[in-house]
Steps between C-alpha positions, in 0.01 A plus 500: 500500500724671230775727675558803237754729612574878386735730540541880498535826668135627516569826550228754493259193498257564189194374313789376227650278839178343610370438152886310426425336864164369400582363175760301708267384781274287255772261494515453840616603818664763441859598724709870401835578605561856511805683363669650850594851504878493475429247152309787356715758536786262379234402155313828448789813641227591759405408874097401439233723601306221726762373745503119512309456795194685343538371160475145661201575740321656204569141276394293783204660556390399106222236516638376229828436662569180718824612655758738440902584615755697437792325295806424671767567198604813293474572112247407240549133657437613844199173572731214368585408848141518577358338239706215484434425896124560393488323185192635366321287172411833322759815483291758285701857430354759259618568141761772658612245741622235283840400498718194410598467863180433650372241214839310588393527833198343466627252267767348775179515818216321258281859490312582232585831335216700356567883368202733514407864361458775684099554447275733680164366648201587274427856490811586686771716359885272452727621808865451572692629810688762272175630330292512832766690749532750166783708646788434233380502142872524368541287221727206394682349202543250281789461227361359251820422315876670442502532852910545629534741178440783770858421617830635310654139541225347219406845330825631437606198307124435318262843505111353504190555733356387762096467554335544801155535588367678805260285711210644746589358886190268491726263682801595744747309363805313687813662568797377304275349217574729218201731482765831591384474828830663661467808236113490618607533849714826416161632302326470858767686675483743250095596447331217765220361322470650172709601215488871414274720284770622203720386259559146500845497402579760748386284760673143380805754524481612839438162610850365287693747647363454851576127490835555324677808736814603408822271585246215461731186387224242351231734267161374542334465117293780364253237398347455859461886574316589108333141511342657784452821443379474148154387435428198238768342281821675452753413277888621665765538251861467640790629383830477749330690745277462811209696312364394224570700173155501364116385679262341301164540677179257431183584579254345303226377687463159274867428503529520910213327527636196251798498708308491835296168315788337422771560805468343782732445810537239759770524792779279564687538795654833693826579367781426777663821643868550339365324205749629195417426152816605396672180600604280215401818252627476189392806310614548135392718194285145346327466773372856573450560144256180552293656853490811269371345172235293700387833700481652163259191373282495826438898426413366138282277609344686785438855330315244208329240702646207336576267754748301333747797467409593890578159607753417312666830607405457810670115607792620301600787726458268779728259303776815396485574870589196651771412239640784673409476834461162545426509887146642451408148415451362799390135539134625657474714162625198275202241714224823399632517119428111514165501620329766344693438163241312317232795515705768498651693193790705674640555866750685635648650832336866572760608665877404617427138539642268738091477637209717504240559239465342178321629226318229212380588151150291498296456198195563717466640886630157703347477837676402751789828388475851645329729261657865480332820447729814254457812627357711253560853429665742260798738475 
């Protein structure tokens, strides 16, 4: 019989689980190793709410589920050890799940690597983990593009703006994956679950200033705390300072949801603790003029819906940015470019680089990515 092996953390067990469990069972029998509780505080910033012991009990207990185990390594690789003792003929992960790593993987044991969506049984609402335990509805980011114009080093010697879009926490993303995650963590310490009633600029802020204390040496970008804190598609325009001289807001419903058609992200790897993307920076007045001029087409082409001028503006802040920083292309991020170049219009880091999250301009909603949802709202 066909071994097919999974692998997640199955916390909160859901209907969104077992339906992802049953669509892997029909292609075989069907073997899950399960995330242990030290690897998901080290991926998601958070001890689980279902210890290990439970969360494997509850698994095994699936009819559709042959066997079950908890993984013996750490990280988003934490099963290789396991999986290349098992050697299963089928490794299936969902569309969130995907990453260069564990195709490779597969390709070097002879396992057959299929990608599915995250869909809800008939007549069943979609679930994730995030959206079912529904106690932190803070928001993330995205930068779109101009993204490192937040800091004097580039702004000072180039003024231009910076995009972001605020996304909805329909998935808890990684840590150290470029989705402002550290700046996120500061929002929880600050109001727990929820951002507050008020002014949204008062409250992006409150949160800058409370990450950035005085006597703090490295100043976190203002990007991450008003990507959050500022609902749909804001353009940031930099100046030499920390906070933007001028916001742009966007709010049109038809615009953010053109954007949310055509951007997609898929994840790479974590980013490695001490990463720096300063090393081997070369920043000059060319090449932040460039990150500014394509931020300044991707607003073009965003606020008009032509999605030539987005993508275009789009891959050539990613291009601007690594010309500058050229450690944020790591060799994972170079493989991804490769394979998902041929459908693909645009791509780009979301964040820092070095790993995480990267985000793809598609002609049409693609699959096997991870869709993203804008928080709406007005100021």
């Amino acid at each position: 019989m066909t071994k097919v092996f999974v692998s997640g953390c199955f916390d909160m067990l859901h209907s969104g689980h077992v339906a992802f469990i049953e669509e892997a069972a029909k292609l075989g029998d069907l073997y899950i190793g399960i995330g242990s509780d030290s690897t998901i505080a080290q991926l998601k910033g958070r001890p689980p709410v279902n210890s290990e012991a439970e969360r494997l009990y509850m698994v095994k207990a699936l009819k559709a589920v042959k066997d079950a185990w908890i993984n013996s390594g750490g990280g988003v690789m934490d099963f290789e050890k396991d999986v290349r003792e098992f050697k299963p003929d089928v490794f299936m992960v969902n569309n969130e799940g995907s990453t260069p790593e564990k195709e490779a993987l597969c390709g070097e044991i002879g396992a057959r690597y299929v990608v599915g969506a995250r869909l809800p049984e008939s007549g069943l609402p979609a679930r994730s983990t995030t959206s079912y335990r529904e106690e932190c509805r803070i928001p993330y980011r995205i930068d779109l593009a101009g993204g490192w114009l937040d800091q004097r080093d580039f702004s000072a010697v180039a003024p231009g703006p910076v995009l972001t879009v605020s996304v909805e926490p329909d998935l808890e993303f990684i840590d150290l994956a470029g989705m402002a995650t550290s700046t996120r963590k500061k929002a929880i310490e600050l109001w727990s679950t929820r951002l507050p009633a008020g002014d949204p600029f008062k409250t992006a802020k409150t949160l800058f200033c409370y990450e950035n204390p005085p006597g703090k040496t490295v100043i976190s970008g203002s990007q991450d705390s008003l990507g959050i804190a500022l609902p749909g598609l804001n353009r940031l325009d930099y100046d030499g300072e920390y906070w933007p001289k001028e916001i742009v807001p966007c709010h049109d419903e038809e615009t953010l949801a053109w954007i949310e058609r055509h951007l997609h992200l898929l994840f790479v790897k974590q980013r490695a603790p001490g990463y720096n993307p300063y090393a081997g920076s070369d920043i000059t007045q060319p090449k932040a003029k460039a990150l500014a001029d394509a931020a300044a087409l991707c607003w073009r082409g965003a606020t008009a819906r032509d999605l030539d001028d987005f993508a275009s503006g789009f891959r050539a802040s990613f291009d601007a940015q690594i010309a500058m920083l050229p450690s944020m292309l790591a060799p994972e991020v170079e493989q991804m470019i490769e394979k998902q170049r041929g459908h693909c219009l645009a791509w780009k880091m979301v964040g820092a680089g070095g790993g995480g999250y990267m985000a793809f301009v598609t002609p049409e909603p693609s699959g096997e990515m991870i869709p993203i949802r804008i928080r709406r709202g007005t100021l």
